[in-house]
C-alpha positions in Angstrom: -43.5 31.1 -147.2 -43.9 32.3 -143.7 -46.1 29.5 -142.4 -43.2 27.5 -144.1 -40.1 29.7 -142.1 -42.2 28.9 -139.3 -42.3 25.5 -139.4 -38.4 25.3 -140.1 -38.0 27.5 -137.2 -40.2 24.7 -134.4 -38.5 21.5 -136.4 -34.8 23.0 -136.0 -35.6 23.7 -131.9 -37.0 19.8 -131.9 -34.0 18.8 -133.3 -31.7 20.6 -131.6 -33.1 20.0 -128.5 -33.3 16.2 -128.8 -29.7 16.4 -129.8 -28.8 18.1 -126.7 -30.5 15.8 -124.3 -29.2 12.5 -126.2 -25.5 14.8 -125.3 -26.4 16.1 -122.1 -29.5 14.6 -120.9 -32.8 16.1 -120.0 -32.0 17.9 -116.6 -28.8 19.1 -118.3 -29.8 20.9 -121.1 -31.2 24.8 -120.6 -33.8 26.7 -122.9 -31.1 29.2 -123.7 -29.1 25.8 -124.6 -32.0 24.7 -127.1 -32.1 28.3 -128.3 -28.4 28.5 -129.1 -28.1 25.2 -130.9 -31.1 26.1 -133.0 -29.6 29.1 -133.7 -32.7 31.2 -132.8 -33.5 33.5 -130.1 -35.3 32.7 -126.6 -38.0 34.6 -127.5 -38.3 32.4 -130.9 -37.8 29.1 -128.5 -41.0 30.4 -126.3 -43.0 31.5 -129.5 -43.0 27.8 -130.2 -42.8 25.8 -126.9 -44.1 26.8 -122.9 -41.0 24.8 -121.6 -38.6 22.2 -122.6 -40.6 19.4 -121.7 -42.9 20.7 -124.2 -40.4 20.0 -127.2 -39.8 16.5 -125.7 -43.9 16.1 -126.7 -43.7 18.6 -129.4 -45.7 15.8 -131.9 -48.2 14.7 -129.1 -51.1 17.2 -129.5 -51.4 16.8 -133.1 -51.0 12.8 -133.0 -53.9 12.9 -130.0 -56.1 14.8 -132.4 -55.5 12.8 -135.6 -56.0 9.6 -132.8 -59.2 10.6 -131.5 -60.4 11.8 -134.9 -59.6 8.2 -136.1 -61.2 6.7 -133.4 -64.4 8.8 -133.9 -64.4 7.8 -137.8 -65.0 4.3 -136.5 -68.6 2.3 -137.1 -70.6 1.8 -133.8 -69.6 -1.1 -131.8 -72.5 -2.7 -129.6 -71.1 -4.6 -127.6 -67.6 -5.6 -125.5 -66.3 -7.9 -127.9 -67.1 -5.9 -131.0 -65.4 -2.9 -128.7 -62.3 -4.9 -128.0 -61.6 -5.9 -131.4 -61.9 -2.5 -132.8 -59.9 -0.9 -130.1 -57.0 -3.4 -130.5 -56.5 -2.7 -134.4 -56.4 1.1 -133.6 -54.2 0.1 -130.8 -51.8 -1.9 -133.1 -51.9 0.5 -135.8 -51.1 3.5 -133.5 -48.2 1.7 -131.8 -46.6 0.7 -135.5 -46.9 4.3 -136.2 -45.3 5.2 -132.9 -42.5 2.0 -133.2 -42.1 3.5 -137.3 -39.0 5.9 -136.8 -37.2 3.1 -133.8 -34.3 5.8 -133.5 -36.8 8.6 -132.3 -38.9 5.9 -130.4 -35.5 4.8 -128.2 -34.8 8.5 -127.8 -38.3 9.2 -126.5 -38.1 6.1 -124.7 -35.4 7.0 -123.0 -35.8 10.5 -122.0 -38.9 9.0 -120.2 -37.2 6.3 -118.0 -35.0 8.9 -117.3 -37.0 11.3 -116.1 -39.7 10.8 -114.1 -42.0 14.1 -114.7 -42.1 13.2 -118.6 -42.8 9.8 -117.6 -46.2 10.8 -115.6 -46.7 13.1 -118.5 -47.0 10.5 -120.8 -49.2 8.2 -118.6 -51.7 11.1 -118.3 -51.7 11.4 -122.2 -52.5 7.9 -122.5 -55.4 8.0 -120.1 -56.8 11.3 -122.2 -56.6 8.7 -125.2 -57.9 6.1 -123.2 -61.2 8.6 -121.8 -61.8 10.4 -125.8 -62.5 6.5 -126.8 -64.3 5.7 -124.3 -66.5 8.8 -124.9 -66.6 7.9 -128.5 -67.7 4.6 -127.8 -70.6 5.9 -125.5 -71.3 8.6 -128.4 -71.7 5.9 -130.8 -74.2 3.6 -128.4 -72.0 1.3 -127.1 -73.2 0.4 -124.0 -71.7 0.7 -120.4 -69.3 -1.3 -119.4 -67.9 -1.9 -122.5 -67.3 1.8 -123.8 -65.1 2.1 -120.6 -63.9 -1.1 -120.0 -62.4 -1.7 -124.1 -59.7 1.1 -124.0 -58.8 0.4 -120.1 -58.4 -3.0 -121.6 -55.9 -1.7 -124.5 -54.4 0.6 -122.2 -53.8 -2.8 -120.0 -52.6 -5.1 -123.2 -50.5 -1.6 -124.5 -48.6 -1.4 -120.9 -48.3 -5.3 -120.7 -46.6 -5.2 -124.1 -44.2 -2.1 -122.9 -43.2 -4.6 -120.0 -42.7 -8.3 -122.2 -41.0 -6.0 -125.3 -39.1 -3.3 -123.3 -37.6 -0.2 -125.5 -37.3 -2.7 -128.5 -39.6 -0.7 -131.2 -39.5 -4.2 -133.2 -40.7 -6.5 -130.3 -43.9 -3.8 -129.2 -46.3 -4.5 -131.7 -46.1 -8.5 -132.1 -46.1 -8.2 -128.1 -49.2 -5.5 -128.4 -50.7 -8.2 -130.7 -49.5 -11.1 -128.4 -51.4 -9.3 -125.2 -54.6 -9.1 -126.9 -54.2 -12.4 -127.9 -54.4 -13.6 -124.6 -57.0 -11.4 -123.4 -59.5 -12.2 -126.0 -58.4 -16.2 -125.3 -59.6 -15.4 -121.8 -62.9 -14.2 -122.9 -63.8 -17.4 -124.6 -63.4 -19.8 -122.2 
């Protein structure tokens, strides 16, 4: 019951504070804003959340975790292409998972063009994603350069994608897909 309260508590400052800053905007919109339209306390809001920025990533530790714990339930991968091809169908799947609710995906999307200090925060969760595979990959023997060069490569084909597909959530994966495409045509010429 109380682990339950609790959880209804965080989701009702999420959604309150999304709400706000699809009003208001990001550099609008106050703690003691969130807090109000939540209808809890500041001291509940910082029980919860460091900052505001914080709500705007509320989901991103516990999707990193489930991520990398995905990635480490993968077999070994020898080699560069055996790599590649692994990392692009955790790739794809993580970005239909991320493009699955396309309303919360503009939102996000939009709160980061928009501000420029969740934008860099995002890039440096990326790379974190990008360096737990890459240690994974080493864990699991595959050998250098292809446990670091595979997720830079994803990371490359995921950012390419961002740029041919923009904020659609419909376009990103077949453009994800369409990146490695290309890639992996490149490696067998």
């Amino acid at each position: 019951m109380r682990q339950r309260k609790r959880q209804r508590a965080r989701d009702q400052i999420v959604a309150a504070a999304f709400e706000l800053f699809a009003e208001r905007g990001f550099a609008d919109v106050t703690v003691a804003d969130i807090a109000e339209r939540a209808e809890v306390g500041r001291t509940t809001f910082f029980r919860y959340f460091g900052d505001k920025q914080e709500v705007v990533f509320s989901e991103e530790q516990a999707l990193m975790d489930d991520w990398v714990a995905r990635h480490r339930a993968l077999p070994p991968a020898p080699d560069l292409p055996t790599a590649l091809d692994q990392t692009r169908g955790f790739t794809v799947a993580l970005v239909r998972e991320m493009t699955a609710d396309a309303d919360h995906f503009l939102q996000h999307e939009r709160l980061l063009a928009a501000n420029p200090e969740l934008a860099d925060r995002a890039t440096r969760k990326y790379q974190r994603l990008v360096e737990a595979m890459s240690e994974n990959l080493r864990a699991k023997g595959t050998p250098e350069p292809a446990a670091t060069l595979a997720p830079q490569l994803a990371l490359a084909c995921y950012r390419t994608a961002r740029h041919v597909a923009g904020s659609d959530p419909v376009a990103l994966p077949a453009a994800l897909e369409d990146a490695f495409e290309q890639l992996i045509g490149l490696s067998r010429r």
